[in-house]
Structure formats: structure tokens, C-alpha cells
N, C-alpha and C positions, 0 to 999 in steps of 0.2 A: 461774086457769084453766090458765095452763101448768105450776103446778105438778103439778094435779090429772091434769095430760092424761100427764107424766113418770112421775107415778107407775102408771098403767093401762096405759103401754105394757109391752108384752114383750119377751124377750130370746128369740129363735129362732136355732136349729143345726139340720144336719143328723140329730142326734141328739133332737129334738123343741124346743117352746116351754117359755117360764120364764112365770107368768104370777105376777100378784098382786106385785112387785116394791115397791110404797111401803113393805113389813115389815120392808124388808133384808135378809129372809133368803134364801139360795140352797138349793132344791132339790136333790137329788142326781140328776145328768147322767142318771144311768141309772134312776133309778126310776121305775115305771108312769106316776106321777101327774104327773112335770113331762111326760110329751108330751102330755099331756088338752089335747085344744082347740089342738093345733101348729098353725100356720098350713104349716107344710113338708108339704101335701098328696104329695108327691113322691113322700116315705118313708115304707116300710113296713117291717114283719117277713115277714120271707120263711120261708114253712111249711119248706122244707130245713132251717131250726134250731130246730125245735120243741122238740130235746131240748136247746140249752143253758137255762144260768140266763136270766133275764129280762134281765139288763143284758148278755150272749152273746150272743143275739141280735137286739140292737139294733147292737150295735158289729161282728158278724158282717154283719148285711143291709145295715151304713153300707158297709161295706167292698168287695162285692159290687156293690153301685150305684155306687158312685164307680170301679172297676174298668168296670164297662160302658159307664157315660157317657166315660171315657177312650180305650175302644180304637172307640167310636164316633166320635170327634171326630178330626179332620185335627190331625195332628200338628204342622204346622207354621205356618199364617196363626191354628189357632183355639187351638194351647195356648200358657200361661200359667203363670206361678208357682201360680196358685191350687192345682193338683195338689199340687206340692211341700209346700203347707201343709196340705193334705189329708192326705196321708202323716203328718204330722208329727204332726199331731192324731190319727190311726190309733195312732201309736206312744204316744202321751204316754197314749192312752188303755186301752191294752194293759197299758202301763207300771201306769198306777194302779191297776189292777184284779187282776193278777194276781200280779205282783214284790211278794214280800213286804220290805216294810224301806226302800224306797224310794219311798214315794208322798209324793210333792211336797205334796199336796191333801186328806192324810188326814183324813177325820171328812166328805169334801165324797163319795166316792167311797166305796159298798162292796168290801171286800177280799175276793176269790175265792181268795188265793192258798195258804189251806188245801185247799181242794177242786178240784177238778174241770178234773184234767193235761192230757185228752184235747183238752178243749176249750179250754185256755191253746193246746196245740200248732198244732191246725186254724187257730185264728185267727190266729196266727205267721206261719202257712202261707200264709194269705191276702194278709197285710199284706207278707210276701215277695215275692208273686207281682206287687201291686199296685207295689211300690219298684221293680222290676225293669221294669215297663211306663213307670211314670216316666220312671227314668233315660234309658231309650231313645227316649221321645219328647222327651224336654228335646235327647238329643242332634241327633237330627232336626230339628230346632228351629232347631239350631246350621250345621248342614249348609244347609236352605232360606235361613238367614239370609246366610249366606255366597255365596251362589247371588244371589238379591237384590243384594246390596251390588254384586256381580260385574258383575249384569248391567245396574245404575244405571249406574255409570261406562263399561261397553261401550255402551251407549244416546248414553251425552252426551261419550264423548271420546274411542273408539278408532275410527278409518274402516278401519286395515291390518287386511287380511282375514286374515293371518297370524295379527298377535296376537289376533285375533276369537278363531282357532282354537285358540293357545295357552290361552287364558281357557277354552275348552270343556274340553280338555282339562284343566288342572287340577279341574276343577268335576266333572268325569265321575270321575277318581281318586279324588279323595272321596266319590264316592256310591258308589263298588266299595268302596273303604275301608272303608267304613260297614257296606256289606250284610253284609259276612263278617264282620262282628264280631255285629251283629245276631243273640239266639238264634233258631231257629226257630220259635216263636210267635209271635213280634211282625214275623218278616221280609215278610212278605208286606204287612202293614198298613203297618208304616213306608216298605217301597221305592213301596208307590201313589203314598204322600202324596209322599214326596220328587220321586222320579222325574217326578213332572208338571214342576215347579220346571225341572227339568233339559232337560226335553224344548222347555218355555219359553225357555228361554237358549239354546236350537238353534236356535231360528226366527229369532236375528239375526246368525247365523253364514252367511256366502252356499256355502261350501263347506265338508266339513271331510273329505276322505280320510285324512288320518293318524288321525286322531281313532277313523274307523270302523275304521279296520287296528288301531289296538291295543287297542280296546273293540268289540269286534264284535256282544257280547251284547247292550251296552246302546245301540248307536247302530247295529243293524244297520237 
């Protein structure tokens, strides 16, 4: 019975379902027929790529969706490595489809890399744009985490209202730090998330005057 029940189950990706698995054989990632019967109701093809190849815009719409669920999500209590592998799986899959000479997986993935430039580039484009949202929420990430740690140990073991205020103030230089490196598409989304964090670590500060004189913007 557990054999039986091993072999019936499937292997599901954001990229659709494997099903029928007891043959051993694997499907190809991109073709029509392994997403038949996906259980990833999630994902779709998105009609904007109607003109790539069929395995283009699957890997086009993957990319696209995982982009919006990302600048959706709080950057800093809700992300996670998973993104980072997300990405990865973007590139590995870019990789085998269009890099000619280089596919890890050959005979598992159809090769694009004769044809169709425009759409090798676009997708590039995408997976760029997506790397670039990563990186800056990973760092944000880093920023809240630090902000946290900060303000555990101000909680259970600083009473002097001075170093309360020194603690703010480092925590506020890194969130400036941070902003101006941030490009302008992601600044806005990243300084929400952060900035709450920060505003959090104010409220167990009893005073902070120098703090507001030399961050005026962000602790005005």
C-alpha cells in the first residue's frame, strides 16, 4: 500500500506538477503536459507573454509572480531564504534554456538557445529586476534584525536614559545608511517596513533630543 501510494504521488513546482512518477521517468520542466492536473492553482501564464515560446512564458509568468508576492510581503518579520532560492531557481532556469553549451540538465530541458534573442533578453531583464528586490529586502532584513537584537538587550539590561539614546541613535544611522543606498523603486517599500521597527525602539527611549537634532527627518 505504501509502495503504491509513493508511486501515485507527485512532484509539484511553482513551474507546474510531475505526475505518473512509479516509470521513473521525468517530464520536461517546461513542457505543456507536466503542468496538466498542477495542483499549484496559484500559477498561471500570464496573456502579456503570449508571444514567447511555451517554456517563455511559463518561466516569464514564474518570475513576475514571485516579483509581486515579494514586494508584497514585509520585508523584514515575513522574508526568508526562500526568495534567495527562488532566484536561483530563476537563473538555473534561464541558464538551461537559453545558454547554449552549458546546460547542466541537457536532454531534461528544451534548448532555446538557437532562437529567440529578444525573449532570452526580456527574461534577463526580469530576473535582474527580481535579484535587485531580493538583495534589498535580504538587507532590510538585516537592518530590522539588528534593530531587534538592540532593542531585547535595551528592554532587559539598560535603565541609563543616555545609553537608551545612544542605542537609538545608532539604530536611526543605519536606517539613513540604508535609505540612500536603497535604489528608488524599492525605497519607499523597504523604509515602511523598516522604519516601523525603528519607530518601535523609540517608545522605550524616555527622551531623545540629540537624536531629533541630528535626524530631524526621521525622528522629527
Amino acid at each position: 500500500m505504501l509502495r503504491n501510494a509513493l508511486q501515485r504521488r507527485g512532484i509539484h513546482s511553482v513551474y507546474g506538477g510531475f505526475k505518473n512518477q512509479g516509470s521513473g521517468s521525468l517530464p520536461s520542466l517546461f513542457s505543456w503536459g507536466a503542468c496538466r492536473g498542477s495542483v499549484n492553482t496559484h500559477f498561471r501564464v500570464l496573456p502579456e507573454f503570449k508571444n514567447y515560446t511555451s517554456q517563455g512564458q511559463k518561466l516569464a509568468s514564474s518570475i513576475k509572480h514571485d516579483t509581486e508576492r515579494l514586494l508584497a510581503n514585509d520585508w523584514t518579520t515575513d522574508y526568508s531564504s526562500f526568495w534567495a532560492d527562488q532566484l536561483e531557481a530563476h537563473k538555473l532556469a534561464h541558464t538551461n534554456l537559453y545558454e547554449k553549451g552549458v546546460n547542466p540538465l541537457a536532454g531534461m530541458f528544451t534548448s532555446l538557445s538557437e532562437f529567440k534573442p529578444e525573449e532570452k533578453a526580456a527574461i534577463l531583464q526580469q530576473i535582474n529586476y527580481f535579484a535587485s528586490a531580493v538583495k534589498w529586502a535580504d538587507q532590510a532584513q538585516d537592518v530590522y534584525s539588528e534593530i531587534f537584537d538592540q532593542r531585547f538587550v535595551m528592554q532587559r539590561g539598560v535603565t541609563d536614559p543616555i545609553e537608551r539614546e545612544k542605542t537609538l541613535a545608532a539604530c536611526t544611522e543605519m536606517v539613513v545608511n540604508y535609505s540612500e543606498r536603497v535604489p528608488s523603486e524599492f525605497r519607499r517599500k523597504a523604509m515602511k517596513d523598516v522604519e516601523w521597527h525603528l519607530w518601535n525602539l523609540r517608545h522605550y527611549v524616555w527622551d531623545s533630543p540629540n537624536v531629533k537634532s541630528a535626524f530631524p527627518r526621521v525622528m522629527a
